[in-house]
C-alpha positions in Angstrom: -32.2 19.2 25.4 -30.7 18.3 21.9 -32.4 20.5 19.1 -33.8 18.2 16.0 -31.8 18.6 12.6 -33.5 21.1 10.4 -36.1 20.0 8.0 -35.4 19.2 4.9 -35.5 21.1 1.8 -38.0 20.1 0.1 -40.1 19.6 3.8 -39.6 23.3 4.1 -40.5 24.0 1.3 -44.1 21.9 1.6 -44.3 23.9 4.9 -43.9 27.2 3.5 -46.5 26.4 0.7 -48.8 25.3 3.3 -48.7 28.2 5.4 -49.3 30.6 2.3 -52.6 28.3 1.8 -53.4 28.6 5.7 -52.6 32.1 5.2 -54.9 32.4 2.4 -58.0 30.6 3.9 -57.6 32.6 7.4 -60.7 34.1 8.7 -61.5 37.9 8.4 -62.0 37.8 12.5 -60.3 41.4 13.6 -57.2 40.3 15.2 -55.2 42.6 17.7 -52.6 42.5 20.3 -53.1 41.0 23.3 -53.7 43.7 26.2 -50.8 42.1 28.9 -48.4 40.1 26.8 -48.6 42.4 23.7 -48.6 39.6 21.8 -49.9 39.7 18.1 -52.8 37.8 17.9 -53.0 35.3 15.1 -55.7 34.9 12.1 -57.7 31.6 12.4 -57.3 28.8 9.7 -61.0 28.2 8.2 -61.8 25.0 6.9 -60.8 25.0 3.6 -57.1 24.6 5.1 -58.2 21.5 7.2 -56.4 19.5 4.7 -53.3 20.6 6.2 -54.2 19.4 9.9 -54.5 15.5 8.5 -51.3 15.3 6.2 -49.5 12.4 6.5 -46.4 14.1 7.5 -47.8 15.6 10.8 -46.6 12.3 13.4 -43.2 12.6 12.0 -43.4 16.9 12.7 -44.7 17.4 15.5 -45.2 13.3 17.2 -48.6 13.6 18.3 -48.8 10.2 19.6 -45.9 11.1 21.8 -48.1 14.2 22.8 -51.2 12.2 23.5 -48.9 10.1 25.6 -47.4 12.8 27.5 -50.5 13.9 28.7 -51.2 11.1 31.0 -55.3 11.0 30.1 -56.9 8.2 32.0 -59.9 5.6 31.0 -63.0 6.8 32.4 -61.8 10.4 32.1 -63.8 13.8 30.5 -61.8 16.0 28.5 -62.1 18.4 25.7 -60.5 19.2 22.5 -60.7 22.8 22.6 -60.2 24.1 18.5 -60.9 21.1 17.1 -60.4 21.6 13.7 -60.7 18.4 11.4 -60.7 16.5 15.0 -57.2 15.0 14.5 -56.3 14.8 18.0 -60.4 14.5 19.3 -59.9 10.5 17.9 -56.9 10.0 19.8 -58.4 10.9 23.0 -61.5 9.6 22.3 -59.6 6.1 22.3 -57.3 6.6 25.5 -60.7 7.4 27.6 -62.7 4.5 26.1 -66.1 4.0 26.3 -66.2 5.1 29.6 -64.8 8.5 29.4 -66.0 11.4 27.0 -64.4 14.1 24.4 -66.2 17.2 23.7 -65.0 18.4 20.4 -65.6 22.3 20.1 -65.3 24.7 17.2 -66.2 27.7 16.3 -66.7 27.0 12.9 -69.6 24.4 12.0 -67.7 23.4 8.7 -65.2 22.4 11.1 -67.4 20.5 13.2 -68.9 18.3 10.6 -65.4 17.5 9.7 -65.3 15.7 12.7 -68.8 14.2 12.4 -67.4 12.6 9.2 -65.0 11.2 10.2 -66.2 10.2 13.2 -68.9 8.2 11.3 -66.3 7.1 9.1 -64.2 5.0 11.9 -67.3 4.2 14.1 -66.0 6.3 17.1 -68.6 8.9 17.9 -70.0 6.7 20.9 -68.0 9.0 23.2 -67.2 12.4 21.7 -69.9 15.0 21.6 -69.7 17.9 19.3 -69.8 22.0 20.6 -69.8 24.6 18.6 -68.5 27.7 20.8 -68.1 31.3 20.3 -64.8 33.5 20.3 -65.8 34.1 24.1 -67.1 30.9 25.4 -66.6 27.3 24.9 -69.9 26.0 26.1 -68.6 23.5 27.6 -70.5 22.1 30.8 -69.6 23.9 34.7 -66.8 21.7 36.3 -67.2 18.9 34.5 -63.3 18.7 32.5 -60.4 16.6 33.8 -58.3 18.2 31.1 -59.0 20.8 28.2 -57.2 20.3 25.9 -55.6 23.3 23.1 -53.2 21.9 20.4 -51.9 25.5 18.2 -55.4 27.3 19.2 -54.9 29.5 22.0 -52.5 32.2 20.5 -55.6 32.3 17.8 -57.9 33.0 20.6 -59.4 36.7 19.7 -61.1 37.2 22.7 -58.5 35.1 25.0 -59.3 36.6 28.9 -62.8 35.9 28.0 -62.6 32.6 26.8 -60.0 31.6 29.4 -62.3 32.5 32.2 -65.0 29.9 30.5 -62.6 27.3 30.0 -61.8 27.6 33.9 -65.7 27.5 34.8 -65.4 24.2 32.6 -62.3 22.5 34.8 -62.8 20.5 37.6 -60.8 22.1 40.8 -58.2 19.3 40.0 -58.7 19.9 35.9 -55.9 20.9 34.0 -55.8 23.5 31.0 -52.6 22.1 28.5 -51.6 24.1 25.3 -49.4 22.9 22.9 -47.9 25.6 20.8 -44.9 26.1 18.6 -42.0 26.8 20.3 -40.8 30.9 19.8 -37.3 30.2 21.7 -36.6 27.9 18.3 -36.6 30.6 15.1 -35.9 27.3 13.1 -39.1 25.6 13.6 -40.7 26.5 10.2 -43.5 28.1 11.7 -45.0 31.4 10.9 -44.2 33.8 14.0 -47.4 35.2 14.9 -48.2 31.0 15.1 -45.8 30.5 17.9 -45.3 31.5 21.5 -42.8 31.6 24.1 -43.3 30.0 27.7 -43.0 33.3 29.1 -45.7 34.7 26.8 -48.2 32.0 28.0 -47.5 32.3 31.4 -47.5 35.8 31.7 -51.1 35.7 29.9 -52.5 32.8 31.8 -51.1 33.9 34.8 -52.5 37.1 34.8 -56.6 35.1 34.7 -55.6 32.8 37.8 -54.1 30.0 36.2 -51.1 28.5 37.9 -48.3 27.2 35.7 -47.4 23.4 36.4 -44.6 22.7 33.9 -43.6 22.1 30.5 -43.4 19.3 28.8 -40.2 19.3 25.8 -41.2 16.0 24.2 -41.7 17.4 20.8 -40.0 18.1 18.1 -41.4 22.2 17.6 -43.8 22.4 20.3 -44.4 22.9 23.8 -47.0 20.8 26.0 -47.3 23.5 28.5 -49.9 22.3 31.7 -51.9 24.7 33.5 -54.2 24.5 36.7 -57.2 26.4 37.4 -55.4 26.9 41.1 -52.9 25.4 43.3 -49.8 25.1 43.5 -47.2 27.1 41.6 -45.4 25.6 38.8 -41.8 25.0 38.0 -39.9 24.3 34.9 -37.7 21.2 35.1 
């Protein structure tokens, strides 16, 4: 696969000033190391950084629209944006199921939730999302009742992540899928903080070891991987 061109200067620069503002508005949750991957767990972005998640320049950075399209959701369909935030992706999804499918929008954080309620009222969508506020162990969402859950730059923030990964699962149906995008590790030029990104091998060796069976990746994106998970099944391969 060809590598984008590095940003530009003064894109870089933006970036960096954003992530000293993310930085800045993290919360104080105690972050560690995660106990199979070793992985340094990352500090979550409160709300005051939200701005961030809805700048104009995020389509041309990371190409969500190519990510919503990637991930094949259906009309009719019930899935879950997983770490909301401002609920940038939750509208998206909340248009490819229509009015026949559902989004449950969870957060942590209930700043972060009426974010979304905002600007769901705002565009007139909220016939088909419904709003969850979750905890750093569970994400309330209902027993086998998700065709996808959904995880755009959440899960290496995850402080509790075995625990929370073993409620997403209760939440999947047996034919569900768990996707996470994340920013790519293997790329040290995506201007991303390290602690922000993770390798394939990270997540599947973390994901693995709760019962999840890798499917694939998916390297549409300019920094990030779609990386697509089952609760069971078969295993996966990397094409």
């Amino acid at each position: 696969m060809r590598l984008p061109p590095r940003p530009a200067h003064s894109a870089l620069i933006l970036l960096v000033l954003a992530a000293v503002a993310i930085a800045a508005t993290a919360l104080s949750f105690a972050q560690g190391t995660h106990p199979v991957s070793g992985r340094r767990i990352a500090s979550v972005m409160d709300a005051r950084g939200a701005e961030w998640l809805d700048r104009p320049e995020r389509e041309r950075e990371e190409a969500p629209a190519r990510a919503i399209a990637a991930l094949d959701i259906r009309p009719g369909q019930t899935v879950a944006d997983i770490g909301a935030g401002s609920g940038y992706y939750t509208v998206r999804m909340a248009e490819v199921v229509g009015p026949k499918g559902r989004v449950y929008a969870t957060d942590i954080q209930p700043a972060m939730l009426d974010l979304i309620r905002k600007k769901l009222d705002a565009e007139g969508s909220a016939g088909n999302v419904e709003l969850v506020q979750g905890t750093l162990t569970e994400s309330k969402l209902p027993d086998a009742a998700m065709d996808l859950a959904l995880m755009v730059d959440v899960y290496h923030e995850l402080a509790q992540p075995q625990a929370f990964l073993k409620s997403v699962k209760r939440a999947l149906k047996p034919d569900g899928r768990l996707v996470l995008i994340e920013f790519r590790k293997e790329s040290p030029w995506v201007p991303i903080r390290e602690e922000h990104k993770m390798s394939v091998a990270e997540a599947r060796m973390e994901l693995e070891a709760e019962g999840y069976t890798f499917v694939r990746t998916i390297d549409v994106l300019p920094w990030q991987h779609i990386l697509v998970f089952e609760p069971g099944g078969r295993p996966g391969t990397v094409p």
